[in-house]
N, CA and C of each residue as an Amber inpcrd file, in Angstrom:
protein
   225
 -10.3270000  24.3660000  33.0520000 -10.4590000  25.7600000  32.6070000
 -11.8430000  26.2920000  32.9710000 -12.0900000  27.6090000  33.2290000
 -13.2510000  28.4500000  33.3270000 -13.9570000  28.8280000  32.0680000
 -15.1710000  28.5520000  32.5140000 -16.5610000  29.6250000  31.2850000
 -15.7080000  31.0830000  31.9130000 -15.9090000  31.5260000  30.6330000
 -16.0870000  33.1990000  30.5770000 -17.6250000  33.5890000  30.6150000
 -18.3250000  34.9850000  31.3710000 -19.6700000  35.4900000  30.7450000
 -19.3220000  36.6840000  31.0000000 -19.3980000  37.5810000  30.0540000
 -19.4010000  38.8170000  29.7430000 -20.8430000  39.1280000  29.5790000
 -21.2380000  40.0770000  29.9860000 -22.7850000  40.5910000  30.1850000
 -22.9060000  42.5000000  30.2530000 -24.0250000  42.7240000  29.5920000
 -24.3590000  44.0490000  29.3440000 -25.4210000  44.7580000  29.4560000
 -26.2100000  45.7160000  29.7220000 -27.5600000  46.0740000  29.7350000
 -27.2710000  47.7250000  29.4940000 -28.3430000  47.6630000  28.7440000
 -28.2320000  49.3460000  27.8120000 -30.5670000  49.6810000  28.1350000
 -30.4040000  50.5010000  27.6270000 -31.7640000  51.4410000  28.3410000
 -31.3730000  52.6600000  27.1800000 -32.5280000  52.8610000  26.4890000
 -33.0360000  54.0550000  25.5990000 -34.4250000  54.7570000  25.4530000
 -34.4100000  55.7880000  24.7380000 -35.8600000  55.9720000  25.0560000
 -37.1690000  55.2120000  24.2040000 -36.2270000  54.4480000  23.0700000
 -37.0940000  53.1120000  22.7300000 -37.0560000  51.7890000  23.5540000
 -37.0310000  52.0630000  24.2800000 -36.6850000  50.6340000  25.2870000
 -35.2690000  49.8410000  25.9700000 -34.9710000  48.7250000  26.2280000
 -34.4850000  48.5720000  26.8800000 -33.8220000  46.7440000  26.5230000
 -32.5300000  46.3290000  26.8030000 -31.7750000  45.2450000  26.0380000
 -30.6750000  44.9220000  27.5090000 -30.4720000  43.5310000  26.5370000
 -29.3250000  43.0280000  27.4550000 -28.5830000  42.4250000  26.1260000
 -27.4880000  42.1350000  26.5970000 -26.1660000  41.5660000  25.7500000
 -25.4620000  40.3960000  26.9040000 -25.5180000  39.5500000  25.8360000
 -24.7910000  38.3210000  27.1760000 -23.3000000  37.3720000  26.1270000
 -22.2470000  37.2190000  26.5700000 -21.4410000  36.4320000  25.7550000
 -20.5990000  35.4590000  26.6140000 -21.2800000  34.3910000  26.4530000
 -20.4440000  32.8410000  26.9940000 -19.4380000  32.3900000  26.0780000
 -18.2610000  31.9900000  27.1330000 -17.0870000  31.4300000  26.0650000
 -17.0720000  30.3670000  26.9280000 -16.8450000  29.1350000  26.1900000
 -16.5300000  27.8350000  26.6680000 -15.1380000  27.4920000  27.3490000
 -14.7990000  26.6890000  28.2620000 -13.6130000  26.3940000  28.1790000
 -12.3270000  25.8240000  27.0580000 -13.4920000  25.5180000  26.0670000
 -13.2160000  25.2260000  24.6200000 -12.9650000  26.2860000  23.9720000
 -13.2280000  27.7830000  24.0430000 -13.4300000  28.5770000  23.2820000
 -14.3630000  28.7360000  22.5320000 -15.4340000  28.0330000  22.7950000
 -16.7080000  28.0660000  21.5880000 -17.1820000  29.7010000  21.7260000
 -18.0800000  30.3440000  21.2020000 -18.7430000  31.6280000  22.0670000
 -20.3690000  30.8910000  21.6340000 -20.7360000  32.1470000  22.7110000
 -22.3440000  31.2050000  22.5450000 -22.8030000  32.8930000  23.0630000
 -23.4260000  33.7360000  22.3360000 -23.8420000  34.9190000  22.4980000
 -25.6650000  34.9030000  23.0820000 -25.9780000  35.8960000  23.4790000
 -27.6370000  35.5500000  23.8230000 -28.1300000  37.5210000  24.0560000
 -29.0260000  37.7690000  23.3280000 -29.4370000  39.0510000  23.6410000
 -31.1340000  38.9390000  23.6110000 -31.5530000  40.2300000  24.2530000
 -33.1350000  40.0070000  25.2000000 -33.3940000  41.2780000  25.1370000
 -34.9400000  41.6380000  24.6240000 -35.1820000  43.0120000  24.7810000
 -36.1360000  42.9640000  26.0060000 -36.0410000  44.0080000  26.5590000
 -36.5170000  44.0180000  28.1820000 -38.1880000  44.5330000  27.7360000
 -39.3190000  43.6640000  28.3820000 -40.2890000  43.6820000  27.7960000
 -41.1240000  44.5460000  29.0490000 -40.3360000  45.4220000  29.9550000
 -40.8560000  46.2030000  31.2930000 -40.0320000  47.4280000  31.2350000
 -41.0020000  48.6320000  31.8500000 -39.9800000  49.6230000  31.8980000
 -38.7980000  49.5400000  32.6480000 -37.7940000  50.1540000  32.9320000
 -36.4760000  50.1300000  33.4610000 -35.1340000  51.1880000  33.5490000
 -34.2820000  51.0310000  34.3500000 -33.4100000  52.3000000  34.3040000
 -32.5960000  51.2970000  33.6200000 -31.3250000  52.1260000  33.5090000
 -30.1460000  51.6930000  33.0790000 -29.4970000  50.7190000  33.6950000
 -29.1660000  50.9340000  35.5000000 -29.0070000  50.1690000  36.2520000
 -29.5890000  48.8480000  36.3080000 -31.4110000  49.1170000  36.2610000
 -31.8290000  48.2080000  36.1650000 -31.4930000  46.7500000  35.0200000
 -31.3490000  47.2990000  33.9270000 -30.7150000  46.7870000  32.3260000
 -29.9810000  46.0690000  32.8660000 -28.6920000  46.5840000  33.6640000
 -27.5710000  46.1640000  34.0680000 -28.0070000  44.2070000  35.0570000
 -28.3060000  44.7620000  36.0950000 -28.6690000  43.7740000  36.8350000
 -29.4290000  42.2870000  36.5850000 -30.0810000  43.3080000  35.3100000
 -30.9070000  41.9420000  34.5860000 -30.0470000  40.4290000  33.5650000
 -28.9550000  41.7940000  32.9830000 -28.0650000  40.5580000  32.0210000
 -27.2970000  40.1620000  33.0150000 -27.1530000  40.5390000  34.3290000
 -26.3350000  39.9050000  35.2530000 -27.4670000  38.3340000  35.6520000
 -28.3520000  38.9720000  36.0820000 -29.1930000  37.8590000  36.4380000
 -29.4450000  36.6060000  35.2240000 -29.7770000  37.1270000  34.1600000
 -29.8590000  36.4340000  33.3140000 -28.7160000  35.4680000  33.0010000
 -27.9030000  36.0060000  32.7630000 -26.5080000  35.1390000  33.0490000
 -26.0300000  34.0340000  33.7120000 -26.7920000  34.4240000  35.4460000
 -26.2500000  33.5220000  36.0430000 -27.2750000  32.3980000  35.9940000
 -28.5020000  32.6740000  35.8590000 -29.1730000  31.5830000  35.5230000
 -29.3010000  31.2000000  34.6610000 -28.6450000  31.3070000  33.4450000
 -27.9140000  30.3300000  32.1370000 -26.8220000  29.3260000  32.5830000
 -26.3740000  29.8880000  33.1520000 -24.9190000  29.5860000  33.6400000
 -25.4380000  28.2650000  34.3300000 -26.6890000  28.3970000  35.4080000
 -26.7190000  27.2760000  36.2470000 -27.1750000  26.1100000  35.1390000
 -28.0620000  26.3700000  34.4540000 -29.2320000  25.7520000  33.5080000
 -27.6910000  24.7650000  32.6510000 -26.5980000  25.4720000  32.0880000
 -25.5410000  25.0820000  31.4450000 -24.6100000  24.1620000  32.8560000
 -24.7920000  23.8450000  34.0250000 -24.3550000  23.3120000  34.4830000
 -23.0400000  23.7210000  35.0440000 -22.6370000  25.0910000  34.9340000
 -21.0230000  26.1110000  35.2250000 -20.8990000  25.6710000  36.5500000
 -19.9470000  25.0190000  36.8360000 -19.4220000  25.0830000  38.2590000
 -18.2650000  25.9940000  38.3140000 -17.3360000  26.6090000  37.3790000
 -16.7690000  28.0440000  37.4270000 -16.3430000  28.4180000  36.5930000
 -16.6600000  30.0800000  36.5990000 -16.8710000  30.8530000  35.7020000
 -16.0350000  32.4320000  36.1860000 -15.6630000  33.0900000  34.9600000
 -15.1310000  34.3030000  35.3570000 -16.2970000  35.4230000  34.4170000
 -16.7780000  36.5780000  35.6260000 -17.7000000  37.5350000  35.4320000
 -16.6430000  38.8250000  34.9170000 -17.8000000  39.2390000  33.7980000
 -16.9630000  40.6510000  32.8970000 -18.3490000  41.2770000  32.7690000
 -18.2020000  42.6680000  33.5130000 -19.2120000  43.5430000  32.5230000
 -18.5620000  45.2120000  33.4590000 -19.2450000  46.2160000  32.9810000
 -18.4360000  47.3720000  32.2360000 -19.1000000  48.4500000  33.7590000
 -20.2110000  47.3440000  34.3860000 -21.1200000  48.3000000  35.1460000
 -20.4800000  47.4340000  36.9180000 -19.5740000  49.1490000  37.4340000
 -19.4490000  49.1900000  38.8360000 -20.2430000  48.8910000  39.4660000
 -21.4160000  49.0400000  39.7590000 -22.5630000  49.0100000  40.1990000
 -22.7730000  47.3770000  40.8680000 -23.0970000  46.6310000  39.4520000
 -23.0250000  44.8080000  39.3690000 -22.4150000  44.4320000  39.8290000
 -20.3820000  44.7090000  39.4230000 -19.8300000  43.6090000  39.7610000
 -18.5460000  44.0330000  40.7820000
């Protein structure tokens, strides 16, 4: 079975976040969120929980995984 990672990035005029949600092939969830400590667009937001992601993903050892997030742009 496949990891799931669902990933998100949002941008306000207080700053700036990511949203990340790993599901195991087990079904465990394993959630992870990050406030972006640089200015940034929205897009940018975006690209980052993508990035962030995948280098969890490697660090967790994923040899395959199915990608979810909401931004055309990423994926």
């Amino acid at each position: 079975a496949d990891w799931e990672m669902y990933f998100d990035g949002s941008k306000s005029t207080i700053g700036a976040g990511i949203g990340i949600l790993f599901i195991t092939p087990e079904r465990e969830m394993i959630p992870y969120s990050l406030k972006l400590n640089f200015s940034c667009t929205h897009n940018m937001a975006e690209y980052e929980a993508l990035i962030q992601g995948l280098k969890m993903l490697l660090k967790f050892k994923v040899q395959r995984v199915r990608i979810f997030g909401d931004s055309l742009l990423a994926v």
